[in-house]
N, C-alpha and C positions, 0 to 999 in steps of 0.2 A: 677710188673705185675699190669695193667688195670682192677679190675671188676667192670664192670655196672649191679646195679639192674636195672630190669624193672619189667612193666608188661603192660599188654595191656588195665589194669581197675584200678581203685582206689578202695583199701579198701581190694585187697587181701592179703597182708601184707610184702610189700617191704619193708618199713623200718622197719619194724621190722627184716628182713633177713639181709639188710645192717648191722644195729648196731651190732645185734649179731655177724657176721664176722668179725668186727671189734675187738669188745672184746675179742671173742676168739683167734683171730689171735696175740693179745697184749699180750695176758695172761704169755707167758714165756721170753718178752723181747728180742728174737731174729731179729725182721725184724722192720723196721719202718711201721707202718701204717698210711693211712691218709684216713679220711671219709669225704669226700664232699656230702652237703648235695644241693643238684641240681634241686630240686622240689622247685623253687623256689617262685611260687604263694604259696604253703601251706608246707615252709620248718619246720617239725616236730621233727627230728633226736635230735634237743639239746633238747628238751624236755626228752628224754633218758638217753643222757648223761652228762646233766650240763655240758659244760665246761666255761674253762673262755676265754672269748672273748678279749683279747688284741688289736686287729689290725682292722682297717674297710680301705674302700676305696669305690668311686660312682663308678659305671657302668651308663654307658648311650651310647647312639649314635649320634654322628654327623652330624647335621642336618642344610642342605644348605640354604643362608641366599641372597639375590639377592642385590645388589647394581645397581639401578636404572637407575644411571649415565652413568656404562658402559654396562648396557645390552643391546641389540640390537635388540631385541625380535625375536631372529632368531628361537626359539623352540629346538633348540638341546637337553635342557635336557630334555625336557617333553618324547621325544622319546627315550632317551636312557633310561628313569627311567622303569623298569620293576615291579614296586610296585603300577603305577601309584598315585604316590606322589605329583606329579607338571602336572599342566594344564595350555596350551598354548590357550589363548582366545583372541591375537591380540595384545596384550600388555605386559609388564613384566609378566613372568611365574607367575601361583599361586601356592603355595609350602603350602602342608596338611603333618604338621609332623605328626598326630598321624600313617599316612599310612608309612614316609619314614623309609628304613628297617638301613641307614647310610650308602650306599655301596662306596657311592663315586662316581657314575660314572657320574651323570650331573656336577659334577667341575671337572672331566677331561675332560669332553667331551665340556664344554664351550670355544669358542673360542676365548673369549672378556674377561678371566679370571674374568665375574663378581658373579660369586659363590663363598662364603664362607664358613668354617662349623664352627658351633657353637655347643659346647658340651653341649646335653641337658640332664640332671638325668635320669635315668627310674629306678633304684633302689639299691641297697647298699649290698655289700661284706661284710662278717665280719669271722677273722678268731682267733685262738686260742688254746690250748690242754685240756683233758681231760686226766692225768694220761698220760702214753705215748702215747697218741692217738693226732696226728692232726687233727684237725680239722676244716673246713670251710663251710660256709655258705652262697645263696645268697638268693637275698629278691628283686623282683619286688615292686614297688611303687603302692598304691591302684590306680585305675585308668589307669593305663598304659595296653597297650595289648600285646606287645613283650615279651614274656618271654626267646627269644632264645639267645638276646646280654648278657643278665645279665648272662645264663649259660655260656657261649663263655667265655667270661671276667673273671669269674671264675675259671674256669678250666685253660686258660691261665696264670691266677698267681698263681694257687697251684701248676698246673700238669708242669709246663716248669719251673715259675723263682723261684718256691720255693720248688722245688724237690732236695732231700738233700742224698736221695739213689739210684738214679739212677733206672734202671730196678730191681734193688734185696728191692725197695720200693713196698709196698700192697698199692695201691689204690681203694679205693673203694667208688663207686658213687652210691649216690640215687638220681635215676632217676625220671623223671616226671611221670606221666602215663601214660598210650595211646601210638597212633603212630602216631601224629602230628610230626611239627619241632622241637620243645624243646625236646621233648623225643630224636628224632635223632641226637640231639645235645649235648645232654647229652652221648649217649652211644659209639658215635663218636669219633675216636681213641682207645675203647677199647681193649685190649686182651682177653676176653669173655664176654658172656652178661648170667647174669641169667635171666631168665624171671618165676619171681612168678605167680600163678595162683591157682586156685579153682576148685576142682570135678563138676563144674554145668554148663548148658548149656553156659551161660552167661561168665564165664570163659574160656571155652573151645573158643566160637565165638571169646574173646576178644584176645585170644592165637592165633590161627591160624593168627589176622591180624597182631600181634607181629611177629609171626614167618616171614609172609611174608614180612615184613618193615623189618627187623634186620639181619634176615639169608638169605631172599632169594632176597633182591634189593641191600644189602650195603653190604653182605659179612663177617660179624661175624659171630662166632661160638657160639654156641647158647645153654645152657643147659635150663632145668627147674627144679625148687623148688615146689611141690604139699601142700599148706597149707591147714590143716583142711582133710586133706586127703582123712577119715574114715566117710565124708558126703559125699552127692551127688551121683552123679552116675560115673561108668566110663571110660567116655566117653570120657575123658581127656589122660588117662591111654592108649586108644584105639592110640586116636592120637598120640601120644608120641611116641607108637612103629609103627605105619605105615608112621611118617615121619622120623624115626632114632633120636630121640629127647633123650640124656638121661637124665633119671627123677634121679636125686641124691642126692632128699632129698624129706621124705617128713614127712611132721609135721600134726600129727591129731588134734582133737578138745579137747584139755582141758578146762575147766572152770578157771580153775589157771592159766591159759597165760594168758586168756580176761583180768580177776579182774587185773594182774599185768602192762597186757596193759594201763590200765583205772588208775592203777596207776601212771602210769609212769618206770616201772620197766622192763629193759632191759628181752627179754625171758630167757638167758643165767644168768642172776643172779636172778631171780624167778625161773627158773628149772636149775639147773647147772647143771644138768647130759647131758644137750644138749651140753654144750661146745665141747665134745670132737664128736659129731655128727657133728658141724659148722667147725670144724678143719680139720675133713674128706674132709666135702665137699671142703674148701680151697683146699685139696692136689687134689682133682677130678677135681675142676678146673684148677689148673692147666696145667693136664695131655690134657685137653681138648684145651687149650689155644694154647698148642704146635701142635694139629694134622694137 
């Protein structure tokens, strides 16, 4: 099984829900787990879990490179490129990597075969275990804008060539935040999606556009996590039950989660009585996975 965290804001406490499902799901040694950490401009998760990183690999895109000789400045790619990346001004194309997305389609669409692709970094894989936990990692490069190939690339070498349990493996992703491309890239091929969120207006606005990207454009099934619960108002609560949303779980505000946040201290080994709350919720989602 597939689960993606999400959420529609930063800073309501996805990874923190990730790791702990994680943990708790490890705890009796029956399933494989693997935690992808997918927030890859601000990947956080190994700071939870210490693991040890054995493995790296580059993520980047493919990015077409013009030979002069046989171009013929006929424009075909500048019009098939839908990122506009390449501008046709009379002369050999002019090609702006930081816009092109790697798709490929001006070196098919060249009829003079004078496009190349040259594979350029945008930023770096790293994988490894924590205790029986897999674990991976990706990391955009400073300066780069694409965060969607480096989750792409990721996901393709945890979720496909290094799945070792087939569907009876727990995967679990942290997702970006928001409802940009990265996010939908990250939650993309899941079997549910949590979406974390907060009692407060801000929450709640950022949830509805969650819900409408994840449940009601792509088709996932969709639950929510309420963190900090016993704040705010709610108005969260309201919405949950007038869109059939189930809320199944929800974490109030202790002072002792923040301090062990701030430590570094997973919520499930600073409160271990939530373990078997986070285990719940795994068997909810699944129930939910199947409807």
């Amino acid at each position: 099984m597939i689960v993606a965290v999400a959420s529609g804001k930063g800073g309501t406490g996805k990874t923190t829900v990730s790791v702990s499902l994680a943990l708790a799901a490890s705890e009796d040694g029956s399933r494989s787990v693997r935690l992808l950490d997918c927030d890859v401009e601000a990947p956080n998760a190994a700071l939870f879990l210490e693991p040890e990183l054995d493995e790296e690999r580059t993520a980047g895109i493919l990015v077409p490179e013009v030979d002069k000789d046989k171009c013929q400045s006929c424009g075909k790619c500048a019009e098939v490129c839908a990122y506009h990346a390449i501008a046709h001004v009379g002369g050999p194309p002019l090609i702006f990597p930081p816009l092109c997305h790697g798709c490929g389609a001006c070196t098919w669409a060249c009829p003079e075969d004078a496009l190349t692709e040259r594979l350029t970094p945008i930023g770096r894989m790293e994988a490894g275990r924590v205790g029986p936990i897999r674990f991976a990692r990706g990391r955009l490069e400073v300066g780069e804008a694409m965060a969607t190939p480096v989750i792409h690339q990721l996901k393709d070498w945890q979720i496909q060539d290094g799945r070792d349990g087939g569907r009876d493996e727990l995967v679990i992703i942290d997702s970006p935040p928001g409802t940009a491309c990265p996010a939908i890239e990250a939650v993309r091929g899941a079997d549910v999606v949590v979406l974390v969120t907060e009692p407060t207006p801000f929450g709640l606005s950022d949830l509805e556009q969650a819900v409408e990207a994840i449940r009601d454009a792509i088709g996932l099934p969709v639950a929510v996590v309420i963190n900090r619960a016993d704040e705010g108002d709610d108005g969260v609560e309201r919405y949950c039950e007038r869109e059939n949303l189930p809320v199944l779980l929800r974490i109030p505000f202790d002072r002792r989660i923040a301090e062990a946040y701030c430590d570094g201290i997973p919520l499930v080994k600073a409160r271990p009585e939530y373990a078997e709350a986070f285990r719940g919720l795994l068997a909810d989602l699944s129930r939910e996975a199947v409807r």
